[in-house]
Each structure stands twice: as C-alpha cells, then as structure tokens.
C-alpha positions in Angstrom: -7.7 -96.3 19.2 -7.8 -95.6 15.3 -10.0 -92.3 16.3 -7.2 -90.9 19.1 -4.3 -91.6 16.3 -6.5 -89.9 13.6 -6.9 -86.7 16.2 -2.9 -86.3 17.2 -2.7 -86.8 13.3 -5.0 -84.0 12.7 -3.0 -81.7 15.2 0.3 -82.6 14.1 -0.6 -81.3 10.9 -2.1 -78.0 11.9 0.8 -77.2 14.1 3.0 -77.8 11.0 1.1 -75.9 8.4 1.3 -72.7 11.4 4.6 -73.2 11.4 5.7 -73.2 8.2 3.3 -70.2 7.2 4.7 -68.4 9.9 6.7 -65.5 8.7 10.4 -64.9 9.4 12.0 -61.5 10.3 15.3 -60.4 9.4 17.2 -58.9 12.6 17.9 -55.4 11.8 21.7 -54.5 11.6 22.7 -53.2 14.8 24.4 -50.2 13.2 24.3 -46.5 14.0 25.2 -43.5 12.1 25.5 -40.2 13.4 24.7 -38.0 12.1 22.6 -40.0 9.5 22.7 -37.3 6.9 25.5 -35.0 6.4 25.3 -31.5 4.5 28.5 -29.9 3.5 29.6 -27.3 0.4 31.6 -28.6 -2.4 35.7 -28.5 -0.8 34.4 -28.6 2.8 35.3 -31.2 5.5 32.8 -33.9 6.6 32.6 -36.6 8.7 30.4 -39.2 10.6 30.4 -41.6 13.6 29.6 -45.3 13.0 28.2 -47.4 16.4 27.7 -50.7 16.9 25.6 -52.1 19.6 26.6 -55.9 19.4 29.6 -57.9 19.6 31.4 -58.0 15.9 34.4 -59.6 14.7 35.4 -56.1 12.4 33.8 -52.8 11.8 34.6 -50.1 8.9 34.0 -47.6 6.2 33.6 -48.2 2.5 34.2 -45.2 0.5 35.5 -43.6 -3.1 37.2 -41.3 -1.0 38.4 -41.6 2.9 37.6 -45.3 3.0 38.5 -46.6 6.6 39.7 -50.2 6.8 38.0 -52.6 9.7 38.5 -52.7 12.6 38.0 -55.0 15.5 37.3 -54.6 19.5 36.2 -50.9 19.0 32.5 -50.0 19.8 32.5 -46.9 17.0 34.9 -45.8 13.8 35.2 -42.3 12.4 34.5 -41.5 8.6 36.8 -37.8 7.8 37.5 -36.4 4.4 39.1 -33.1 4.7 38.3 -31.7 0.7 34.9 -33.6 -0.3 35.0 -33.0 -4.0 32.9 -36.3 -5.0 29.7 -35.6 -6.4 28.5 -39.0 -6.1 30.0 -40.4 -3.2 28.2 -42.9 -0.7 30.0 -44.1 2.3 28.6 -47.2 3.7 29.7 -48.0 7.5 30.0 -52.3 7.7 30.1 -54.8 10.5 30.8 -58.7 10.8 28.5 -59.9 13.7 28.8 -63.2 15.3 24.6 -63.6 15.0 23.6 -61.3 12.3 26.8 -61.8 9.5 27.6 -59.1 7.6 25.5 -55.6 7.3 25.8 -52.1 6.5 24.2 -49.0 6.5 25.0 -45.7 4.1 25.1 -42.4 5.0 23.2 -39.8 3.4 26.0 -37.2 2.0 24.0 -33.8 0.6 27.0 -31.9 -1.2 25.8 -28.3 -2.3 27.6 -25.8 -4.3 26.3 -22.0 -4.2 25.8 -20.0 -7.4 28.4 -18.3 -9.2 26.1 -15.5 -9.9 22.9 -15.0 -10.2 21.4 -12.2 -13.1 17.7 -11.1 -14.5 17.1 -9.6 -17.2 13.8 -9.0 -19.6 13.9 -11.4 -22.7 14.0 -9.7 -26.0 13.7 -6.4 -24.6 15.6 -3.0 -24.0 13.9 0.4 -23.2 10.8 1.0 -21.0 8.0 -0.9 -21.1 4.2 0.1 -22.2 1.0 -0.2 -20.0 -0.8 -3.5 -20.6 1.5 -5.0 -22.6 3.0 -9.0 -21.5 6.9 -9.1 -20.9 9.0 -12.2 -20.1 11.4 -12.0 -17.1 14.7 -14.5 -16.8 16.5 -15.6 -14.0 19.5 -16.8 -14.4 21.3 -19.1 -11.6 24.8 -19.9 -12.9 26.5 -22.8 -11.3 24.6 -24.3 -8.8 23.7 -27.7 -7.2 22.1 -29.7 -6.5 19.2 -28.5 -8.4 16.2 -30.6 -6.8 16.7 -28.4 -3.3 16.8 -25.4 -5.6 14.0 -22.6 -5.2 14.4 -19.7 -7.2 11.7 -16.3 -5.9 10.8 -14.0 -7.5 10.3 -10.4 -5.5 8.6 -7.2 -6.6 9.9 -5.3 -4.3 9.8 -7.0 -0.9 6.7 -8.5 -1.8 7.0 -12.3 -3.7 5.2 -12.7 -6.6 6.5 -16.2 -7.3 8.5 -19.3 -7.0 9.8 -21.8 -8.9 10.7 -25.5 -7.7 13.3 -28.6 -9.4 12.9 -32.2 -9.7 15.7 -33.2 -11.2 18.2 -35.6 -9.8 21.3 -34.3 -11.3 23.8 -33.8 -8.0 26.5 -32.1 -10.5 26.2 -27.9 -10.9 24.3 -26.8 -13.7 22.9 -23.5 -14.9 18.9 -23.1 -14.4 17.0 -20.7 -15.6 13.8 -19.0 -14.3 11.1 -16.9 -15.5 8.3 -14.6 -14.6 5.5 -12.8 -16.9 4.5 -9.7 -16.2 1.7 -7.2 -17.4 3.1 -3.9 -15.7 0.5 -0.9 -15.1 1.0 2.9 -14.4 1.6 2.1 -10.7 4.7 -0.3 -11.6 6.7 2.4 -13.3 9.8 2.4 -11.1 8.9 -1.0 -9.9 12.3 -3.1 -8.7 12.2 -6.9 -9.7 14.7 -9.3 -7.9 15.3 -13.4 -7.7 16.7 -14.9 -4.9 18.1 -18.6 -5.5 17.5 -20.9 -2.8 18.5 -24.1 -1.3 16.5 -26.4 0.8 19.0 -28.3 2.7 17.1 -28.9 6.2 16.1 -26.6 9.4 19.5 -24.8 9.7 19.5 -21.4 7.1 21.9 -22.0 4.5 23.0 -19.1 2.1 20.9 -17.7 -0.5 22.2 -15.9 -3.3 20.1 -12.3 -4.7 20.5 -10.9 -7.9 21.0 -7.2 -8.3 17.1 -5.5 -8.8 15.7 -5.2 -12.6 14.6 -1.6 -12.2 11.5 -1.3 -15.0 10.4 2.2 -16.7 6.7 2.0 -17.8 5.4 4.0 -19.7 1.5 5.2 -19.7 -0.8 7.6 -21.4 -1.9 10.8 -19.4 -4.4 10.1 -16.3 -5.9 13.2 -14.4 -6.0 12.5 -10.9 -9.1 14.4 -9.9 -13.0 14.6 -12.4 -12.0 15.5 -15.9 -15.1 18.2 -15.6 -15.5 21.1 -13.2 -17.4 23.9 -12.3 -16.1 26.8 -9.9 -17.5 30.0 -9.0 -15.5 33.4 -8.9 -16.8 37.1 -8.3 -16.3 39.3 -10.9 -13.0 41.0 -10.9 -11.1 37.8 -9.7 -9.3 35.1 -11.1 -9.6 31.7 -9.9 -6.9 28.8 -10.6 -7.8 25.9 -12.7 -5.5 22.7 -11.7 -4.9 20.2 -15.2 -2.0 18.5 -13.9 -2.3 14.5 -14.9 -0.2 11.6 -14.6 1.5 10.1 -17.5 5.0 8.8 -18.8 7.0 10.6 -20.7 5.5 13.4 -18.7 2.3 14.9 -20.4 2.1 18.2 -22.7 -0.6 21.0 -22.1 -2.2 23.2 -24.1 -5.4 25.0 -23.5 -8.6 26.9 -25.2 -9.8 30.3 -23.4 -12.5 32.5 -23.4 -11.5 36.4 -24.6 -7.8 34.9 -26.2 -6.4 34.6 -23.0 -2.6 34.4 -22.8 -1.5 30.7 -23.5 0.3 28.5 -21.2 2.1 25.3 -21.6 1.9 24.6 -18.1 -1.1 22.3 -15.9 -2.1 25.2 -14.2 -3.9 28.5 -15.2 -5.6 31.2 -13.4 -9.2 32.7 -15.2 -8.6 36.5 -16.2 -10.1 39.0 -13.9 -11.5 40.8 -16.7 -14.1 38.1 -17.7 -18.2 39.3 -17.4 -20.5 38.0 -15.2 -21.8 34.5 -17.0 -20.6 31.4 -18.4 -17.0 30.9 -19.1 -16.0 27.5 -20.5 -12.0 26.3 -20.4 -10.8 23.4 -22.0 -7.4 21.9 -21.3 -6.1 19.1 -22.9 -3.1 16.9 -21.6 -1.2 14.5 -24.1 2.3 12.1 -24.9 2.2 9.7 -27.7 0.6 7.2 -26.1 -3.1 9.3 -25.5 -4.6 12.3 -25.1 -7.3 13.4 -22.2 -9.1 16.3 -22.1 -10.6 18.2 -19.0 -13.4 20.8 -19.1 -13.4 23.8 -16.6 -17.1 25.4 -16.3 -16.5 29.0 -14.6 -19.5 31.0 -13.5 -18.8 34.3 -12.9 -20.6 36.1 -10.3 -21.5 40.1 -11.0 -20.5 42.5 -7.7 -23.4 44.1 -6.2 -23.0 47.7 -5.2 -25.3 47.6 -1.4 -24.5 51.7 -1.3 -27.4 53.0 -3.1 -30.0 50.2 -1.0 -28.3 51.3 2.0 -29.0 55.0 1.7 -32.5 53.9 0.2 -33.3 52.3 3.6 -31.7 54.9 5.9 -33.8 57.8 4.1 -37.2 55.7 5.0 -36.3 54.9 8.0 -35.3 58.6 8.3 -38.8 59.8 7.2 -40.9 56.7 9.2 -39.1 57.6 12.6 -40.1 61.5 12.0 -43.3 61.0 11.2 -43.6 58.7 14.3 -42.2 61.6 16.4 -44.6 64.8 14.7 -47.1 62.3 15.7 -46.7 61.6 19.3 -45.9 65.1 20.1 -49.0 66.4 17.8 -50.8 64.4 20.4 -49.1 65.4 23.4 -49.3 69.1 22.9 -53.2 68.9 22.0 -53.6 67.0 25.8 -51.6 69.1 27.8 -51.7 73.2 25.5 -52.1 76.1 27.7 -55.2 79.4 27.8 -54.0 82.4 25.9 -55.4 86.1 28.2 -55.6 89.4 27.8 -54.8 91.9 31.0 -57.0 95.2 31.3 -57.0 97.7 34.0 -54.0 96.8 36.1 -50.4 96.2 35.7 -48.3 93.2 35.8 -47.0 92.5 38.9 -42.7 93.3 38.9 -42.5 91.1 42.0 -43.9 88.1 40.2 -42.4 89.1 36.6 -44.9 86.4 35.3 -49.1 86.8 35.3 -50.5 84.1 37.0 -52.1 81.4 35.3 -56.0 80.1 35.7 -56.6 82.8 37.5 -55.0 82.3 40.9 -53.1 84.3 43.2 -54.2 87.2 41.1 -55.4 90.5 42.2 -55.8 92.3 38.9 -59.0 91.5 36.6 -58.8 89.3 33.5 -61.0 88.5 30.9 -60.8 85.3 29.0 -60.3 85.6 25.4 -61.8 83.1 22.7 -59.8 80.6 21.0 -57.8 80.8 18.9 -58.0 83.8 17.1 -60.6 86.3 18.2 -59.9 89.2 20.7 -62.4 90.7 22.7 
C-alpha cells in the first residue's frame, strides 16, 4: 500500500513539473493590414485597409495625422490622409477582442521626397586636367530623403564606374554629397562624367534624378600613333611622303631637320625632294606642346635609275652576230654537199632549143670535156 501511494506520488509530481515548464504562447493579434507598407512622395495621398478576422468589441486607427476613431460591428476600417506631410508618422490599426484583449499592429509608412537638384563638379579645380594626375569629383544631391534608400552612380559615359550607398536613419531631407577620384589618361580627354541619385523604395521604378554631364578636357604630351623610326625606299627622281602626325593636347607643333636645306614646314607631313642622290638620307621631325617633346626619325634610301638602253642594244648586237654566224655556217655546209661541175664546150654549139647545156652529160649530142677544179682550164 505505502509503495502504490509512493508511485501515484511520484507521477503526480512529474506531471506537475511538465506542466508548469511547459511554455505558453501568446495568440497572435488577428489583425491585417493591407498593404503592410505604404510608399508615397512628401504631399501625396495614402491610405491603408485594416481587417480583422475575429469577433471585437471596437476597431480603429491611431495616428498624428488622419486618426480614425473605433468602430464596432465592421469587419475592416480605412486609414486616408489626403496631404501626408509627417515625416515621422506611424499609424497603428487597434482592436478590442473578446479572447485576445487589446492589440495592434503599425503600418510601415516610407515617405520619400526627390532632389531639388542634383550638380557635379571637380573640387578645387577649373581648366583642363593633365595626364596622370589624381582629381576629386563631387556630387551634390540637394534635398533629398530619406537618405538610407539613397544610391548616388557614378557614370562615365554610359558605363558606371561607381556607387555610393547611406545608412543613416534620418527620414527628414538633407543634402548628401558624393565623390569620385579620378586619374584621367589621353583617351579620357572629352570624357562626360554624370551622377544619377537614386532611391530604393521596392520592386516598382521610382524616379531618379541625373545631373547635367561634367564634360573633362585632358590634356597630354604628344604620342605618334605609328614607330617613331622608319625607313622607306624611293627611286631617284621622286619624292616620297613622310607622315609625323602625333596625338597630343594642346595640339602638337612640328618642326623638322633635312638633308640639302630643304624648304621647312610647320606641318606633320612632308614629301623628300626629288633632287636628292642615290644613298642615305636621314629626316628628323620632332613634335612638341609644353607638356613633352617626341621625336621621329625618317631613314630614306634612295634608289639610282638604271638606264637598260645601252644592255639592250649590247644583247641585240650579239645576238645579231651569233644568229649570222649560225646561218654562214649551215649554208657553208649545205653548199659544199650539194655544189655543182663547172664545163667547158668545144666543137659544137649550144643547143637554141634547149637554151641551157645539159648537165652530167645527158641528153647531149655535142662533146665535152671535163675541166679540173677549181681553177685550171684545159
């Protein structure tokens, strides 16, 4: 008996430790607010739907502006302000319920105001800007809230080259500057540099505000765009165009050193004189602003004409004289294979019918004699 009241002892107590441990839940407040966060520009109308889901005994709207007083046997109330103008305004939608008391719920209010303007400009600067030299850019966004959505970007261009983001709290307009370093080269001379201020207020685009471009003049020493040395061929008699045009801001000067006192010229381009001799001519040209100086070297070989008429005739005379000979030679030959007998006629006439004598002796009636060869007569 002691040992059965000692067990429903034991059990009594666990089951009151479990439920005294046990943790209690507060019942959430069976209010809804739609839309949960509202977004709306400083002087703009805003509003919001409160729902309840249980019974209540009064539902309303505390506010510093467009408070709505409770109400009872309605399932929803309306929060409207026509002219928000309240920086720091909360609204809080309330409800007495019959199980869970009194609760409320607030609704988010994001108020935004757009820049009054928004300027760049280079800090302690006027005037162009040298190669490889650091420069401070500002931006300037006047007016403007509330600053932790703010993102100001900077462009070159349409290409961003950076971005600046705000974690302060202040929900008032304030003035925030940006700014940018730059190192500009050659390339950025005429370069366009804008900021675009913008505000991060949720999926739907809001208005951003651009300044006008910061247009940048950099200037650069002179740059040749091809070798700075080169050698070109020209036959004698001719002239041949030597290119010194470089790349530089202000624009580069020329002057230039020539063989035989050539005529000067201030320009990037020249032409060689025809009258130079075959050889070596060297040019120099040197291009310069008062930032730098560069110098190019033209090497100019000219080539002597060669006159082909007397090598011509040359080889027509020999091959004049080798043909001949070829020709006295085959007909030497010829003519000693194929010469005729040489005879003398005694005691009889020619014959006028046949106007010719006959040769070797045939068809011949009258008597010959054969004479020696080649001189001798019998």
């Amino acid at each position: 008996m002691e040992l059965t009241n000692c067990g429903l002892l034991l059990m009594f107590s666990v089951f009151l430790d479990l439920t005294l441990c046990e943790p209690t839940t507060t019942p959430e407040c069976p209010i809804q607010i739609q839309p949960d966060t509202v977004v709306v520009r400083y002087g703009d109308p805003a509003s919001a739907n409160c729902t309840v889901s249980e019974d209540h005994t009064g539902i309303g709207w505390e506010a510093s502006e467009g408070s709505v007083d409770r109400e009872q046997d309605v399932q929803f109330i309306t929060w409207t302000f026509e002219n928000l103008t309240d920086w720091e305004i909360q609204p809080k939608c309330y409800g007495n319920f019959m199980i869970y008391g009194q609760c409320e719920k607030e609704l988010k209010v994001i108020m935004y105001k757009t820049p009054d303007s928004v300027s760049i400009s280079a800090v302690n600067h006027t005037g162009p800007m040298l190669e490889g030299k650091q420069y401070q850019l500002q931006c300037e966004v006047q007016n403007i809230a509330p600053v932790r959505y703010l993102t100001v970007k900077w462009y070159k261009g349409e290409t961003l080259e950076d971005q600046t983001t705000y974690d302060a709290l202040t929900k008032t307009p304030v003035n925030v500057p940006s700014t940018l370093l730059i190192t500009p080269t050659s390339a950025d001379d005429g370069a366009q540099y804008s900021c675009v201020a913008e505000l991060d207020l949720g999926p739907q685009p809001y208005p951003a505000a651009k300044s006008e471009p910061l247009t940048i003049t950099v200037h650069y020493p002179p740059i040749f765009t091809s070798s700075n040395v080169e050698t070109l061929e020209v036959t004698e008699g001719e002239g041949v165009p030597l290119d010194c045009c470089a790349q530089g801001n202000p624009p580069p000067e020329y002057s230039w050193t020539t063989p035989q006192n050539q005529d000067q010229t201030t320009n990037c381009t020249l032409t060689t004189s025809t009258s130079l001799s075959p050889g070596t001519h060297i040019y120099t040209c040197s291009a310069s602003n008062y930032l730098g100086n560069q110098t190019k070297k033209f090497t100019v070989e000219v080539i002597p004409i060669v006159d082909y008429l007397p090598l011509i005739a040359g080889i027509v005379a020999i091959a004049v004289v080798i043909i001949s000979a070829i020709f006295i030679f085959i007909y030497s030959i010829y003519y000693k294979n194929t010469r005729m007998g040489q005879y003398d006629l005694k005691g009889g006439k020619s014959n006028a019918q046949n106007g010719n004598v006959a040769q070797n002796g045939k068809d011949s009636s009258l008597p010959m004699k054969k004479l020696t060869q080649p001189c001798g007569h019998v």
